[in-house]
C-alpha positions in Angstrom: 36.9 -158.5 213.4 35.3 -156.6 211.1 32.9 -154.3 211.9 30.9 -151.6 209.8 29.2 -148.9 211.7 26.3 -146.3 210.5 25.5 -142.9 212.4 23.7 -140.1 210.9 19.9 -141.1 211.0 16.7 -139.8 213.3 13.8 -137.9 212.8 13.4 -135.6 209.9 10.6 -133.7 208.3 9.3 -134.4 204.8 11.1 -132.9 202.5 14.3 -132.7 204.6 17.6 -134.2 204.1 20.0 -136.6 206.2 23.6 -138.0 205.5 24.0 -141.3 206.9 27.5 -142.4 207.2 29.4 -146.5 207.2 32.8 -146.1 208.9 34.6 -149.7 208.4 37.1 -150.6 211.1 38.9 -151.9 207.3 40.5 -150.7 204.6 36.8 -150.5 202.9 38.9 -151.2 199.2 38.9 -154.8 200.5 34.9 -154.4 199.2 34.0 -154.3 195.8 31.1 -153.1 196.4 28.9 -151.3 199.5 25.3 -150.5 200.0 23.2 -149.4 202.0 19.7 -151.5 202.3 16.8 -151.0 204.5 13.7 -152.4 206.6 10.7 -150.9 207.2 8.4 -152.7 210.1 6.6 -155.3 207.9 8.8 -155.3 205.1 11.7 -157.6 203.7 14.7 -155.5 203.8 15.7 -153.9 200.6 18.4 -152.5 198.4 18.5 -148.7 198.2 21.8 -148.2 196.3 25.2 -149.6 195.7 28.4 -148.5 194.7 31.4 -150.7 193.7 35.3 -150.0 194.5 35.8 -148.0 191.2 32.7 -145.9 191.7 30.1 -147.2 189.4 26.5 -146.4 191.3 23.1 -148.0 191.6 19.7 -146.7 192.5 16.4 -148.7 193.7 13.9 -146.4 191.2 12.2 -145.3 194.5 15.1 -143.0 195.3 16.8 -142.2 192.2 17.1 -138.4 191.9 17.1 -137.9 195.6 19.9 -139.9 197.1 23.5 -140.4 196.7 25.6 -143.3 197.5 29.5 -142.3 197.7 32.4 -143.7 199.6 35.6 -142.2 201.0 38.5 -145.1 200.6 40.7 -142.7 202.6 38.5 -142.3 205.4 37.3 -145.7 205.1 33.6 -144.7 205.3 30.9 -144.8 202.9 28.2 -142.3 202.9 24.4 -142.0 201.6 23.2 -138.3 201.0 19.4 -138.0 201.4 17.4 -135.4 200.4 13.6 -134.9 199.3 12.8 -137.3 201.9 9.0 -138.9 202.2 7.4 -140.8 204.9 8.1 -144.1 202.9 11.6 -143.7 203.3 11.4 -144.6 207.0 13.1 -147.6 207.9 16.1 -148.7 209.5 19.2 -148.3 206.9 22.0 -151.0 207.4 25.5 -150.6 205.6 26.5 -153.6 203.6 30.2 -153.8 202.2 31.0 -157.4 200.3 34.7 -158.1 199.7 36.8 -160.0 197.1 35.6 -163.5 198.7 32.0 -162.8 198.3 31.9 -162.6 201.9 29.4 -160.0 203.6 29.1 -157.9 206.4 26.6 -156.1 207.9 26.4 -153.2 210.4 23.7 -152.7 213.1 21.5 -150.3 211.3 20.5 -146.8 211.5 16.5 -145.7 212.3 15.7 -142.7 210.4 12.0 -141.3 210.6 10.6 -139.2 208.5 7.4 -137.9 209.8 6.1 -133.9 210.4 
């Protein structure tokens, strides 16, 4: 079973910075691409940024400039670097990796808070 787990979120002041991390209980170069998405209460859950399996990177224009999506194949964990946060960043961030089939999976989600 495949399973995708995220750690590195909670409170942070504005301005602050966080690195959430996606360990994969899988090789992760069985995904072409990862991202990390996220749901604020209210709110449909939305792309932040992607990257596919030879590195190419995506931004939603919200967060270009201050976050960076990378991923480890060797470690089999994909990270998101977040600096310059702001109060409408908070959400819960999920890890999404989508492999060669199309197929996608999902882990549980990370809160992260960003409030002084």
């Amino acid at each position: 079973q495949v399973q995708l787990v995220e750690s590195g979120g909670g409170l942070v002041q504005p301005g602050g910075s966080l690195r959430l991390s996606c360990a994969a209980s899988i090789s992760i170069s069985s995904f072409y691409v990862m991202g990390w998405y996220r749901q604020a209460p209210g709110k449909q859950r939305e792309v932040v940024a992607r990257i596919t399996n030879h590195g190419t990177t995506n931004y939603t224009d919200s967060v270009k400039g201050r976050f960076t999506i990378s991923r480890d194949n060797a470690k089999n964990t994909a990270y998101l670097q977040m600096n310059s946060l702001k109060p409408e960043d908070t959400a819960v961030y999920y890890c999404n990796g989508v492999n060669y089939a199309q197929y996608d999976y999902w882990g549980q989600g990370t809160q992260v808070t960003v409030s002084s």
